[in-house]
N, CA, C and O atoms as a GROMACS GRO file, in nm:
protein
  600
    1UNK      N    1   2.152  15.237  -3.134
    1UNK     CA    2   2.251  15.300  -3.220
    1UNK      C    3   2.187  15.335  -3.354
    1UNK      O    4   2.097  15.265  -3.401
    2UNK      N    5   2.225  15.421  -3.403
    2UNK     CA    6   2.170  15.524  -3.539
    2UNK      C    7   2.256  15.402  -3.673
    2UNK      O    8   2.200  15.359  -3.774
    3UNK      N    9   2.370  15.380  -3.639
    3UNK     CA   10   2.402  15.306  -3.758
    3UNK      C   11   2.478  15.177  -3.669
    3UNK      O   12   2.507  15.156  -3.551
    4UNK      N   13   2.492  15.094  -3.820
    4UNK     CA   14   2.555  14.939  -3.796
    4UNK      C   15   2.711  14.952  -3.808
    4UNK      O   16   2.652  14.902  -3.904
    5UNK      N   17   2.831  14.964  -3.812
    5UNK     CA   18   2.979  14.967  -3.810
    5UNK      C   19   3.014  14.770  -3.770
    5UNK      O   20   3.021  14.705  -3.665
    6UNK      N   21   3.023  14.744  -3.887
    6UNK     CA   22   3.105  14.576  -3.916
    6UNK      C   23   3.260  14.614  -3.918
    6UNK      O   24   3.310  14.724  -3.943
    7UNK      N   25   3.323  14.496  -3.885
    7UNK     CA   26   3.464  14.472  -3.920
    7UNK      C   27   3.461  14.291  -3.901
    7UNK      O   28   3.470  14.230  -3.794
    8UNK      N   29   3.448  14.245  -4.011
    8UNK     CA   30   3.435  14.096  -4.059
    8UNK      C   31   3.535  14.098  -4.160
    8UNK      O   32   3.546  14.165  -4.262
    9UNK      N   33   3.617  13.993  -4.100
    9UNK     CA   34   3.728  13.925  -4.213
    9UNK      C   35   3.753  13.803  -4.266
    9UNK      O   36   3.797  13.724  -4.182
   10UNK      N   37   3.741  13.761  -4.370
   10UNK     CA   38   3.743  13.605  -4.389
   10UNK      C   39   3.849  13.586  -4.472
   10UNK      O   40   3.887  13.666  -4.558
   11UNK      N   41   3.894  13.487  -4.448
   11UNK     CA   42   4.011  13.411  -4.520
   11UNK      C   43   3.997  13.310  -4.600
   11UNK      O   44   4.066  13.216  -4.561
   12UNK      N   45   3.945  13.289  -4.687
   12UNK     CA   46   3.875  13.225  -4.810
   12UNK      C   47   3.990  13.125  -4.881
   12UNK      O   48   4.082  13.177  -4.944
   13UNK      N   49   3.981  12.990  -4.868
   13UNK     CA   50   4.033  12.936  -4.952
   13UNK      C   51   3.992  12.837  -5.032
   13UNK      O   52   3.901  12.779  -4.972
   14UNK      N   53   4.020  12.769  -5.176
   14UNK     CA   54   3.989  12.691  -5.234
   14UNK      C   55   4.071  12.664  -5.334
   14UNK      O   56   4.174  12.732  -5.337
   15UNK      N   57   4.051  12.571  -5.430
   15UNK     CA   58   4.078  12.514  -5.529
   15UNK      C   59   4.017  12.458  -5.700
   15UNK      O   60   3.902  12.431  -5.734
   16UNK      N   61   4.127  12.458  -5.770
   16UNK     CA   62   4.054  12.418  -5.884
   16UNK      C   63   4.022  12.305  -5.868
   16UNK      O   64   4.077  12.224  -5.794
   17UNK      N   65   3.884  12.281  -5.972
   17UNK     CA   66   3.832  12.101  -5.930
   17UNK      C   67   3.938  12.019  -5.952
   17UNK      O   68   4.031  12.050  -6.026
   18UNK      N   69   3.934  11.946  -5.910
   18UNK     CA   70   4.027  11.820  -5.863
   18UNK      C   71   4.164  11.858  -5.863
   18UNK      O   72   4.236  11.784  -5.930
   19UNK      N   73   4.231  11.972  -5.796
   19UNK     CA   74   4.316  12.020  -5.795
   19UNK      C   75   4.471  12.077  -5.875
   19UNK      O   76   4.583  12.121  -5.848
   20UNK      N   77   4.356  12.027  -6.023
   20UNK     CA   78   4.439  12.076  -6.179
   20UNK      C   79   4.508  12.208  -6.190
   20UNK      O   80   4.455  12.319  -6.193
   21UNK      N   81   4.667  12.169  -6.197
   21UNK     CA   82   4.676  12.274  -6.249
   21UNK      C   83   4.686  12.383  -6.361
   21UNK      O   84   4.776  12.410  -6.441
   22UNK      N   85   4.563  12.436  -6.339
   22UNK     CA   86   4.564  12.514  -6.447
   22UNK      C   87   4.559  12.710  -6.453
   22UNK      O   88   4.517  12.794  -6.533
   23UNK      N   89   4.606  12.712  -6.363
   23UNK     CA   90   4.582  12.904  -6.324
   23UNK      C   91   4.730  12.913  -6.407
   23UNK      O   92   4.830  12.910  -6.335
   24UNK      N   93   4.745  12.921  -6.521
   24UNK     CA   94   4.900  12.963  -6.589
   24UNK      C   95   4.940  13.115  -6.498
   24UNK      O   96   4.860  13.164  -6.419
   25UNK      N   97   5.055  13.165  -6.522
   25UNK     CA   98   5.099  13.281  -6.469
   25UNK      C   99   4.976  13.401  -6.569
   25UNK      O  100   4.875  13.462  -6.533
   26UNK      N  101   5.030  13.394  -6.668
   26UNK     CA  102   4.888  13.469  -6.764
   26UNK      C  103   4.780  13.472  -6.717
   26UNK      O  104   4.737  13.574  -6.664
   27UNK      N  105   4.704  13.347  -6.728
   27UNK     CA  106   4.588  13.346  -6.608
   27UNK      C  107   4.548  13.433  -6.444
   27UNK      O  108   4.441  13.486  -6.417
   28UNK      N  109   4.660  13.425  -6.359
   28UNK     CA  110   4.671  13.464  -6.265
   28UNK      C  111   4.701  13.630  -6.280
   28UNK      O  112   4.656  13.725  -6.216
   29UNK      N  113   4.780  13.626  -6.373
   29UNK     CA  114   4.797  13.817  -6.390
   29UNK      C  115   4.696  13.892  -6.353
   29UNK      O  116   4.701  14.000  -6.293
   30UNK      N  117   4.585  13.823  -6.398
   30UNK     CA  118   4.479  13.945  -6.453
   30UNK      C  119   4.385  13.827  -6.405
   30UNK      O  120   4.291  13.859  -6.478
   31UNK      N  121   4.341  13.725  -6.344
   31UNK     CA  122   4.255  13.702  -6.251
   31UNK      C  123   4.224  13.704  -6.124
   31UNK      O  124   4.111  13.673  -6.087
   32UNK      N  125   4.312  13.739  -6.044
   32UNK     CA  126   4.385  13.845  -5.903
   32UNK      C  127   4.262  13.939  -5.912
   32UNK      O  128   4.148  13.948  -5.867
   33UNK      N  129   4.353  14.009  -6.002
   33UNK     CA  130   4.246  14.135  -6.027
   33UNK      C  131   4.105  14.116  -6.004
   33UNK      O  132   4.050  14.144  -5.897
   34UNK      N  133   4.042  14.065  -6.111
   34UNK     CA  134   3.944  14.060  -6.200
   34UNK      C  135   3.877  13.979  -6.052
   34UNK      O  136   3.759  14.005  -6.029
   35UNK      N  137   3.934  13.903  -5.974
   35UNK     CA  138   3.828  13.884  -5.843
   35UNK      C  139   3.836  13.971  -5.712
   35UNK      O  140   3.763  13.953  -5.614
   36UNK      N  141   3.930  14.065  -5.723
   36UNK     CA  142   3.941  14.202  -5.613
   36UNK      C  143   3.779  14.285  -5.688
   36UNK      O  144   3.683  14.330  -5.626
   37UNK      N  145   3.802  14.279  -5.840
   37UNK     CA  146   3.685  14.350  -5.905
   37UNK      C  147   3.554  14.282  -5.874
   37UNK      O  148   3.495  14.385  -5.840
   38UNK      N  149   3.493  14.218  -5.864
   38UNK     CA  150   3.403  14.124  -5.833
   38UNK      C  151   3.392  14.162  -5.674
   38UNK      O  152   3.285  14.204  -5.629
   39UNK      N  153   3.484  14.150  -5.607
   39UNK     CA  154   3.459  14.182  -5.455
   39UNK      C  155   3.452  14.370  -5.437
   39UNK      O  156   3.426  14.410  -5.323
   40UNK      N  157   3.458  14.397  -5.466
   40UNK     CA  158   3.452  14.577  -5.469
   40UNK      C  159   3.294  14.545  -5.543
   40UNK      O  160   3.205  14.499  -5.470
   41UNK      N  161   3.271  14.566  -5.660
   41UNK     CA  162   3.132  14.573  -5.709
   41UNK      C  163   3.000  14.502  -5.582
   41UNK      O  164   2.879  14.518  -5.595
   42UNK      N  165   3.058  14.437  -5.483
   42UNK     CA  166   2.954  14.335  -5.416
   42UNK      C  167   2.996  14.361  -5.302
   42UNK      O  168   3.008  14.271  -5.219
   43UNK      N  169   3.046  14.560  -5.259
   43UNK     CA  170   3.050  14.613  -5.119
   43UNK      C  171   3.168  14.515  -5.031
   43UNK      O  172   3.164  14.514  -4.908
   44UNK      N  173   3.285  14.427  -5.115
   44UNK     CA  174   3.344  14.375  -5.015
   44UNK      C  175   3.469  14.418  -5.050
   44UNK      O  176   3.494  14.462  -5.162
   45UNK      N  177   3.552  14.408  -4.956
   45UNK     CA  178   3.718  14.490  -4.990
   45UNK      C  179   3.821  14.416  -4.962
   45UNK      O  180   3.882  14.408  -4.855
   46UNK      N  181   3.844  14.350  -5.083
   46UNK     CA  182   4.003  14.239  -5.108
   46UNK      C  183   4.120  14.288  -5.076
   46UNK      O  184   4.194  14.345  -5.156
   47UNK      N  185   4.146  14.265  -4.945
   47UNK     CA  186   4.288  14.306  -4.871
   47UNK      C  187   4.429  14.175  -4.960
   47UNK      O  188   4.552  14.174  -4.972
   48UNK      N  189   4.348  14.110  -4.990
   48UNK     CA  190   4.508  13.991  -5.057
   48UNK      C  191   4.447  13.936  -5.129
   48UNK      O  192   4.336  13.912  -5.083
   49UNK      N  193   4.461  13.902  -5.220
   49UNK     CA  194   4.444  13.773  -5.354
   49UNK      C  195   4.570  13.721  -5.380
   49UNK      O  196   4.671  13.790  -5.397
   50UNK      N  197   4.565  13.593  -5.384
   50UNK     CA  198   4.711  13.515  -5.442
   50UNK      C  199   4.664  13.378  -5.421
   50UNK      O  200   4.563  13.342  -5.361
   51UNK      N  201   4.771  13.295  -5.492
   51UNK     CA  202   4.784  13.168  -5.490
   51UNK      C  203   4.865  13.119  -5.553
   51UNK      O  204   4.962  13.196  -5.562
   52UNK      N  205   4.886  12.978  -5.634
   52UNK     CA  206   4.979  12.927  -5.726
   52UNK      C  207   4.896  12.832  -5.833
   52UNK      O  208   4.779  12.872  -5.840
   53UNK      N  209   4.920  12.731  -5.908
   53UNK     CA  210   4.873  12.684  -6.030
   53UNK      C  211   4.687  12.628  -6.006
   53UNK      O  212   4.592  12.645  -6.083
   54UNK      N  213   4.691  12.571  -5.890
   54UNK     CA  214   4.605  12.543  -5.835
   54UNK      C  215   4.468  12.601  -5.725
   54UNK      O  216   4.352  12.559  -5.728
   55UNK      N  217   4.514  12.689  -5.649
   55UNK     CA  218   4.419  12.676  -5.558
   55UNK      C  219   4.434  12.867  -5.553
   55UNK      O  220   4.501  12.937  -5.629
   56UNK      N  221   4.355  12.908  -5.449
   56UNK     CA  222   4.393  13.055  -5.431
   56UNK      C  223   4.312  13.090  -5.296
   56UNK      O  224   4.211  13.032  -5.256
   57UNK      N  225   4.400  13.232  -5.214
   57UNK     CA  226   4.377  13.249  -5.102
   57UNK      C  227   4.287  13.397  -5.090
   57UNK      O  228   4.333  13.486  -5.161
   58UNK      N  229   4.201  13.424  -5.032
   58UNK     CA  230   4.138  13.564  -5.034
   58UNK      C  231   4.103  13.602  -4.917
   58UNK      O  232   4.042  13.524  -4.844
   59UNK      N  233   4.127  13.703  -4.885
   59UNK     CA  234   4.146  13.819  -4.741
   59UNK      C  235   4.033  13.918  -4.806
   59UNK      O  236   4.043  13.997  -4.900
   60UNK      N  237   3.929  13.887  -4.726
   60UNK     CA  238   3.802  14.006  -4.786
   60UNK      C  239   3.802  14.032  -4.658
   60UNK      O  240   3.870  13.978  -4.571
   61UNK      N  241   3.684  14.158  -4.643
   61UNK     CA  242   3.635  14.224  -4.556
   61UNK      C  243   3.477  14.210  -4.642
   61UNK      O  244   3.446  14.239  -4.757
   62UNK      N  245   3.403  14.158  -4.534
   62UNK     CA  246   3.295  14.168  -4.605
   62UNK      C  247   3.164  14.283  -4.520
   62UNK      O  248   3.178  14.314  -4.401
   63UNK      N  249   3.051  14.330  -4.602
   63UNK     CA  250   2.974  14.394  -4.553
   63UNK      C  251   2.863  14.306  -4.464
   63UNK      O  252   2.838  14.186  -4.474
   64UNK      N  253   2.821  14.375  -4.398
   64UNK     CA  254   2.712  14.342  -4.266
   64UNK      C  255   2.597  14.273  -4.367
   64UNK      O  256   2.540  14.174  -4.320
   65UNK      N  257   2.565  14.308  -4.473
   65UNK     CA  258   2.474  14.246  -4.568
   65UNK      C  259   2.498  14.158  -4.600
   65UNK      O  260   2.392  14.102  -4.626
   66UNK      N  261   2.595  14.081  -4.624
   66UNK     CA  262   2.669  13.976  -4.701
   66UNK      C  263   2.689  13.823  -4.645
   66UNK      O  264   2.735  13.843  -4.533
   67UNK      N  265   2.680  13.711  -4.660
   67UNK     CA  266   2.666  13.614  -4.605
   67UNK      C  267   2.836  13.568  -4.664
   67UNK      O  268   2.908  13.609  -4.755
   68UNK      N  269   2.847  13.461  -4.555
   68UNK     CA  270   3.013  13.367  -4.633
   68UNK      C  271   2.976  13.307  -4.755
   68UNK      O  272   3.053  13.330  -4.848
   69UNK      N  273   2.911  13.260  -4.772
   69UNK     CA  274   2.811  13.127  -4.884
   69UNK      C  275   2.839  13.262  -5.020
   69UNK      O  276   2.922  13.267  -5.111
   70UNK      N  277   2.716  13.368  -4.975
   70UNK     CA  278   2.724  13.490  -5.041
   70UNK      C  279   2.840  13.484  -5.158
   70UNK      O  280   2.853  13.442  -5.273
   71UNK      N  281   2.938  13.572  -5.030
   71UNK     CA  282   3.016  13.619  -5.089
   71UNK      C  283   3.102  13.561  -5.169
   71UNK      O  284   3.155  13.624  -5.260
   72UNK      N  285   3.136  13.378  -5.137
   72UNK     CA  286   3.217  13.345  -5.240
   72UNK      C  287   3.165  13.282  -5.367
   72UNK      O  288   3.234  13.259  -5.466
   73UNK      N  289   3.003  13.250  -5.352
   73UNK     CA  290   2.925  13.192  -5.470
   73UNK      C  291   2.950  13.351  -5.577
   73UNK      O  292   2.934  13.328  -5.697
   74UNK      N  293   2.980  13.484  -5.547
   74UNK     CA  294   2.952  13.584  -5.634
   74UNK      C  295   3.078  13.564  -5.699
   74UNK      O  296   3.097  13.552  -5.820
   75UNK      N  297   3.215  13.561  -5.545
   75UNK     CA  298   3.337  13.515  -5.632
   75UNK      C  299   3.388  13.458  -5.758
   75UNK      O  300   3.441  13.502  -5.859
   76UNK      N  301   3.346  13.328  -5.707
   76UNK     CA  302   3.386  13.201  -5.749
   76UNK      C  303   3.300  13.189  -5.880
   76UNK      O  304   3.375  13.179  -5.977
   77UNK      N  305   3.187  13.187  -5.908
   77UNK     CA  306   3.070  13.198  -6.016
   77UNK      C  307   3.133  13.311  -6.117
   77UNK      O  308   3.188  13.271  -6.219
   78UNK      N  309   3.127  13.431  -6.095
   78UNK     CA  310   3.198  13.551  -6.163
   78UNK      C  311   3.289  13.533  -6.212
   78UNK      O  312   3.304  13.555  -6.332
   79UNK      N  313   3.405  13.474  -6.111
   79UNK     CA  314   3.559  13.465  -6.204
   79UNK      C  315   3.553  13.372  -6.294
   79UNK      O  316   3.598  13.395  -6.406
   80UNK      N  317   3.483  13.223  -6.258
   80UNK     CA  318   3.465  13.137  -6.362
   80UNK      C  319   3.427  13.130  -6.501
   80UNK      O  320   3.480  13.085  -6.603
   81UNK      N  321   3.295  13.200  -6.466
   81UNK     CA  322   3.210  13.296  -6.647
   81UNK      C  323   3.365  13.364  -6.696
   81UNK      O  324   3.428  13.328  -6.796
   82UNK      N  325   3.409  13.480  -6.589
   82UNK     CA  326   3.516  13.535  -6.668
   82UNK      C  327   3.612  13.485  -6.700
   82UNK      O  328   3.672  13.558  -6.779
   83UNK      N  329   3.692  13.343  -6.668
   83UNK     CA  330   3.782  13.298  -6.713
   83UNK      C  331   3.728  13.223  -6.876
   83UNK      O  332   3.786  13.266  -6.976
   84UNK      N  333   3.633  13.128  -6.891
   84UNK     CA  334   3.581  13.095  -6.998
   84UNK      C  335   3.544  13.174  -7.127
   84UNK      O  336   3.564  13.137  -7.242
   85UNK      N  337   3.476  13.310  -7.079
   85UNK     CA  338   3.504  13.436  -7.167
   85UNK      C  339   3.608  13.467  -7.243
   85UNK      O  340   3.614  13.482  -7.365
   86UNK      N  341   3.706  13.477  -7.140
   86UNK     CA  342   3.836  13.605  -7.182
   86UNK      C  343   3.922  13.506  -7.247
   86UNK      O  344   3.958  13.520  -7.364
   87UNK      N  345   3.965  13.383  -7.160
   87UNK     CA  346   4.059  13.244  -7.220
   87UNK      C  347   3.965  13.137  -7.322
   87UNK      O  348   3.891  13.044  -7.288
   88UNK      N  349   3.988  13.171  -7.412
   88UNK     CA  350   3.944  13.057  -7.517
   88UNK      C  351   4.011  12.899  -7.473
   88UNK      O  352   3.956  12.790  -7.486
   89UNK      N  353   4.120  12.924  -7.428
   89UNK     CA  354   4.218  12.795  -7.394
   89UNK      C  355   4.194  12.737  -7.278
   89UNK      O  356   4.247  12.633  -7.237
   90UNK      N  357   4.100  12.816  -7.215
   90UNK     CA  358   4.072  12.752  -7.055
   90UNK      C  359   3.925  12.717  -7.016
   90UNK      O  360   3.859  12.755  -6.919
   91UNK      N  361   3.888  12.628  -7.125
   91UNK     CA  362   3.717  12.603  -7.120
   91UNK      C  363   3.720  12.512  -6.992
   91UNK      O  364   3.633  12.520  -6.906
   92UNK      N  365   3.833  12.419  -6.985
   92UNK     CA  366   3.794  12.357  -6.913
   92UNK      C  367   3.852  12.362  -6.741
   92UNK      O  368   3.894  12.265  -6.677
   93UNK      N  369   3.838  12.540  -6.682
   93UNK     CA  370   3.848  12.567  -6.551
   93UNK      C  371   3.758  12.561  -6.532
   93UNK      O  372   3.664  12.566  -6.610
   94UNK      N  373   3.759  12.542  -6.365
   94UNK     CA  374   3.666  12.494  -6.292
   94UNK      C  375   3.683  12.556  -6.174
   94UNK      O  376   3.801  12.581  -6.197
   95UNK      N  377   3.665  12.608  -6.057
   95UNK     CA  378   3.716  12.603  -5.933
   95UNK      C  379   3.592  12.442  -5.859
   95UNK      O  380   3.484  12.390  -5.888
   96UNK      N  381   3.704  12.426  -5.752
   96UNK     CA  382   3.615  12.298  -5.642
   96UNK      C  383   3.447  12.353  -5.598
   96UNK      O  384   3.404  12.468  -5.586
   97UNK      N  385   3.393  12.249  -5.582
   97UNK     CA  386   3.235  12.296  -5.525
   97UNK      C  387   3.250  12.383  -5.398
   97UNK      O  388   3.201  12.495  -5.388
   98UNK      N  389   3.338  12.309  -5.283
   98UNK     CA  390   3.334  12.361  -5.144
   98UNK      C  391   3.434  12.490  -5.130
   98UNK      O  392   3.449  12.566  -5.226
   99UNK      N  393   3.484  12.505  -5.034
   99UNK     CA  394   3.585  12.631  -4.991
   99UNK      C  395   3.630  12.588  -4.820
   99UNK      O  396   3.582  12.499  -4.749
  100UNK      N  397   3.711  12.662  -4.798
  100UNK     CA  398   3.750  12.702  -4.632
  100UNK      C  399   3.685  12.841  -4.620
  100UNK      O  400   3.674  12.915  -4.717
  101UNK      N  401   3.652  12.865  -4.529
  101UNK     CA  402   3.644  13.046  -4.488
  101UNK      C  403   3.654  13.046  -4.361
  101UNK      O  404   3.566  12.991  -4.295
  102UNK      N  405   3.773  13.112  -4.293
  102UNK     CA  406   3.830  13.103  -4.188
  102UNK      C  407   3.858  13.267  -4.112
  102UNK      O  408   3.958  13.332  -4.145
  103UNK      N  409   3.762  13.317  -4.016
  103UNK     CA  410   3.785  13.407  -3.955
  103UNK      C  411   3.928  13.479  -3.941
  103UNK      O  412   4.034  13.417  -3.950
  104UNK      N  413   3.920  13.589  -3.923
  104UNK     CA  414   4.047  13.663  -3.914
  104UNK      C  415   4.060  13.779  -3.820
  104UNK      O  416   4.016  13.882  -3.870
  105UNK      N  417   4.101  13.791  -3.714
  105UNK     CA  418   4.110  13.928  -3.615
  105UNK      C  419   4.218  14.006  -3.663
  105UNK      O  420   4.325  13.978  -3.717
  106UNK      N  421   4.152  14.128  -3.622
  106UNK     CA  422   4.247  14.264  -3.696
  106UNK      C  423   4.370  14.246  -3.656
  106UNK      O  424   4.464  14.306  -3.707
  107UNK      N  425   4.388  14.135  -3.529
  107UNK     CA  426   4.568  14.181  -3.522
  107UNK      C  427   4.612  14.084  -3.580
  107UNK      O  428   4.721  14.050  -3.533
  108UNK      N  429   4.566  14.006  -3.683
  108UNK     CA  430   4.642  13.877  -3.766
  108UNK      C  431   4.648  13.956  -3.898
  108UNK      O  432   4.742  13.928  -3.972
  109UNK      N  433   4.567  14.044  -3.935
  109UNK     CA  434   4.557  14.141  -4.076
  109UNK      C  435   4.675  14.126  -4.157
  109UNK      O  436   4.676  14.091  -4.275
  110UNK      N  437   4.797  14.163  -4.068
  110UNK     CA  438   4.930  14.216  -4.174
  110UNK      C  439   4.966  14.035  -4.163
  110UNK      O  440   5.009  13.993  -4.270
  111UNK      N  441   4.958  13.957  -4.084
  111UNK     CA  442   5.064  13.834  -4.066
  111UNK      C  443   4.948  13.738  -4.214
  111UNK      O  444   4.987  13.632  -4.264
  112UNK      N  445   4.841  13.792  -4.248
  112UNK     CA  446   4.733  13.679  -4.333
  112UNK      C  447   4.780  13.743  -4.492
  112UNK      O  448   4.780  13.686  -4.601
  113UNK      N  449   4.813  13.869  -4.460
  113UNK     CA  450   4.816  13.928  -4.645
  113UNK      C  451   4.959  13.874  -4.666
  113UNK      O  452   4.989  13.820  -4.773
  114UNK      N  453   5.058  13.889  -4.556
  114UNK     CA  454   5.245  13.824  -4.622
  114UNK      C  455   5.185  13.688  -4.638
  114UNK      O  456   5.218  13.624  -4.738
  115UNK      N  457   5.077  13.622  -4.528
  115UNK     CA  458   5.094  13.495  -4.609
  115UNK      C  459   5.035  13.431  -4.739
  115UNK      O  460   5.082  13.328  -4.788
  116UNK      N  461   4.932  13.499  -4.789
  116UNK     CA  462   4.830  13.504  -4.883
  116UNK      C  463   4.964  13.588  -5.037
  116UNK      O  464   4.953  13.541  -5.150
  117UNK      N  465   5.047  13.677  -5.016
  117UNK     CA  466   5.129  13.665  -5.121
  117UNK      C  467   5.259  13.631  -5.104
  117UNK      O  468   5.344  13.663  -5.188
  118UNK      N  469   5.287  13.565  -5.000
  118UNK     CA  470   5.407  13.424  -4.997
  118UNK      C  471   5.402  13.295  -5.059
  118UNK      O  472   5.485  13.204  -5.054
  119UNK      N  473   5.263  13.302  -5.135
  119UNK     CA  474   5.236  13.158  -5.167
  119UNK      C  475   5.326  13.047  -5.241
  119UNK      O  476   5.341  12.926  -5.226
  120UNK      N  477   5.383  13.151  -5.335
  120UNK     CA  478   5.466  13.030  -5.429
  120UNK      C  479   5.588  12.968  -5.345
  120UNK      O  480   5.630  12.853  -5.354
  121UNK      N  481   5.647  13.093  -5.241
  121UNK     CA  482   5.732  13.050  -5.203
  121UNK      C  483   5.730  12.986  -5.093
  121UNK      O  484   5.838  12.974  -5.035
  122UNK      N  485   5.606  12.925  -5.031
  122UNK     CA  486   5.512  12.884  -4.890
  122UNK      C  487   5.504  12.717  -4.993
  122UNK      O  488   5.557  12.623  -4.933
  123UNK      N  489   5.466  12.696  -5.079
  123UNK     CA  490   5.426  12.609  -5.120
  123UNK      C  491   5.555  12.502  -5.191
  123UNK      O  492   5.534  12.392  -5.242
  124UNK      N  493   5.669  12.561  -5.178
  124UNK     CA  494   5.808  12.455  -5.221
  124UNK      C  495   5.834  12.389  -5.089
  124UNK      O  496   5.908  12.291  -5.077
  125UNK      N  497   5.776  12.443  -4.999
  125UNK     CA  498   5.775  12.293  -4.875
  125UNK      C  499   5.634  12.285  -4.874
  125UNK      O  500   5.656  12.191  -4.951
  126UNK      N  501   5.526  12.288  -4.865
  126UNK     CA  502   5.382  12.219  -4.836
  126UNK      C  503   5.306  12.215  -4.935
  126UNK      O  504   5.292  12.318  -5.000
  127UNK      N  505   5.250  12.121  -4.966
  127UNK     CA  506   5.136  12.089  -5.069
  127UNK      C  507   5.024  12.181  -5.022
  127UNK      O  508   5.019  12.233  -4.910
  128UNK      N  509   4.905  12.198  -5.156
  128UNK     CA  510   4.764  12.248  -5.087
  128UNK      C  511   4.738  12.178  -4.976
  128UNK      O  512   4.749  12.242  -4.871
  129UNK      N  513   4.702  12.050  -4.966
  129UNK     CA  514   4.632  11.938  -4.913
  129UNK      C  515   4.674  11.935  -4.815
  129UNK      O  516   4.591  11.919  -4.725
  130UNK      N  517   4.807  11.946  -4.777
  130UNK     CA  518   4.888  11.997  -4.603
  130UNK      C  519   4.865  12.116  -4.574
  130UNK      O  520   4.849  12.129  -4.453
  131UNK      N  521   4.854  12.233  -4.647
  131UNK     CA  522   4.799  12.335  -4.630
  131UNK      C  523   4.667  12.388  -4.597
  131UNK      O  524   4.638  12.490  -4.535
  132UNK      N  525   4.591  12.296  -4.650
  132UNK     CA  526   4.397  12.281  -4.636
  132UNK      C  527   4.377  12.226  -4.500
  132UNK      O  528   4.296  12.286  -4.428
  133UNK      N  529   4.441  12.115  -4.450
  133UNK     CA  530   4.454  11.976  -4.338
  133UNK      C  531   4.521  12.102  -4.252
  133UNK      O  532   4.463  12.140  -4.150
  134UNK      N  533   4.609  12.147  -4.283
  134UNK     CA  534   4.649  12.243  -4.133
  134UNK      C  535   4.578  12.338  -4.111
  134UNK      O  536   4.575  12.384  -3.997
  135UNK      N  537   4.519  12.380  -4.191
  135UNK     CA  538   4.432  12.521  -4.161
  135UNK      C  539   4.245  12.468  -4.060
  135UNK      O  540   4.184  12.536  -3.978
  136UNK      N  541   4.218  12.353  -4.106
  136UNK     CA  542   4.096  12.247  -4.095
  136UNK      C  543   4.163  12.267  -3.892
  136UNK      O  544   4.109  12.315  -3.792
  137UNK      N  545   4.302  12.200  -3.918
  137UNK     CA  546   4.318  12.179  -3.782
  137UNK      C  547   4.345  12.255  -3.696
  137UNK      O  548   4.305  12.228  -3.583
  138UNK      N  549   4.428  12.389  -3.718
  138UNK     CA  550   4.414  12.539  -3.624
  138UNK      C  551   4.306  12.548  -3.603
  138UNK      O  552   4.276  12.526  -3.486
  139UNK      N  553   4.190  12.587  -3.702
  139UNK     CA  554   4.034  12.640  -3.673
  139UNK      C  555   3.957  12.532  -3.572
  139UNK      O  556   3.848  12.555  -3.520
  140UNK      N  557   4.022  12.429  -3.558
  140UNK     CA  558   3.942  12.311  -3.535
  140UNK      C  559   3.844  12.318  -3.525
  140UNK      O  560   3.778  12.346  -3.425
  141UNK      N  561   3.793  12.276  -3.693
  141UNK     CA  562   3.733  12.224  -3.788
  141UNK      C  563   3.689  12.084  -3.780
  141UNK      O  564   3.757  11.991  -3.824
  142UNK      N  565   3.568  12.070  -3.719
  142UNK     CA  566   3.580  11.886  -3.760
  142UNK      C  567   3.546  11.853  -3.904
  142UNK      O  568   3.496  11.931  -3.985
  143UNK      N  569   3.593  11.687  -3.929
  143UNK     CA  570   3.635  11.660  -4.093
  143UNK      C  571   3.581  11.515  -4.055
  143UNK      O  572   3.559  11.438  -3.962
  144UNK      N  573   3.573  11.534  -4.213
  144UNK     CA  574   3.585  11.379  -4.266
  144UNK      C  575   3.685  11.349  -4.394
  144UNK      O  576   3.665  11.339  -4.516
  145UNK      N  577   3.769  11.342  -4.334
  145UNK     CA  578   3.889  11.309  -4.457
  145UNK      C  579   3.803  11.270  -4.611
  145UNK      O  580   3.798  11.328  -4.719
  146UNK      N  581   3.769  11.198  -4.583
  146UNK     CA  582   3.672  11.118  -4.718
  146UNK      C  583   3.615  11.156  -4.839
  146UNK      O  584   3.611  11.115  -4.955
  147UNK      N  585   3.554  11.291  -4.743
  147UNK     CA  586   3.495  11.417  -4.849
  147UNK      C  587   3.537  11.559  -4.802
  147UNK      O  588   3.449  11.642  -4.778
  148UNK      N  589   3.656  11.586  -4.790
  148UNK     CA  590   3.746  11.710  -4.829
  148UNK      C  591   3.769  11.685  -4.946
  148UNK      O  592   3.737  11.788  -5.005
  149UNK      N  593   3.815  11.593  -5.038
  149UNK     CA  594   3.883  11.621  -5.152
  149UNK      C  595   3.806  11.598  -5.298
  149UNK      O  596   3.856  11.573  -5.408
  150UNK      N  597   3.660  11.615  -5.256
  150UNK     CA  598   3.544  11.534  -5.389
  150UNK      C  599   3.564  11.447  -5.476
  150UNK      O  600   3.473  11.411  -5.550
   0.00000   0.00000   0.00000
């Protein structure tokens, strides 16, 4: 074949360190964004960004060039510099060391973005931590309880 044609989807999740909440609504306005921007500049295309005080969910499409590790160390590293930048008041964000990144087939596409901006209202019955633990256990994921939560 003359060219390469990818369709890779990952479902990216994580958290602030030790699961503080600190993403204010302010915060979140314009850090949504500001990591769709980060994923466009680095050839990848943010189908959903969302989350709530704590943690956040991302629906990329990533390029054939791009590794999982990759793509969320550019994320996660980027938004961080930019949150410390822009928020004087938020020196002390952090996101967690690890992540989830959980495959996605094109016919789950529309059912992953309602759930990726259902979050606030997904999360008045389930914690992250039931939310992280169920997702670990669909993919089945083996764990060690011990060190999921650093």
């Amino acid at each position: 074949m003359a060219h390469s044609y990818v369709s890779f989807m990952v479902h990216y999740i994580f958290s602030t360190k030790n699961r503080v909440k600190i993403i204010t609504p302010e915060l979140e306005e314009r850090l949504w964004p500001y990591m769709g921007g980060i994923a466009r500049e680095n050839k990848m295309k943010a189908l959903a960004i969302g989350g709530i005080e704590n943690h956040t969910h991302l629906l990329l499409s990533l390029p054939s060039t791009l590794s999982i590790a990759k793509a969320i160390q550019l994320i996660k590293g980027g938004s961080s510099t930019w949150v410390h930048d822009t928020f004087p008041d938020s020196q002390n964000f952090q996101w967690q060391e690890g992540y989830g990144a959980f495959g996605v087939s094109i016919s789950h596409i529309e059912d992953t973005i309602k759930y990726i901006n259902n979050q606030k209202e997904h999360h008045h019955k389930q914690t992250f931590q039931e939310e992280y633990m169920a997702f670990l256990k669909k993919h089945e994921i083996e764990y060690d309880e011990r060190y999921i939560w650093g």
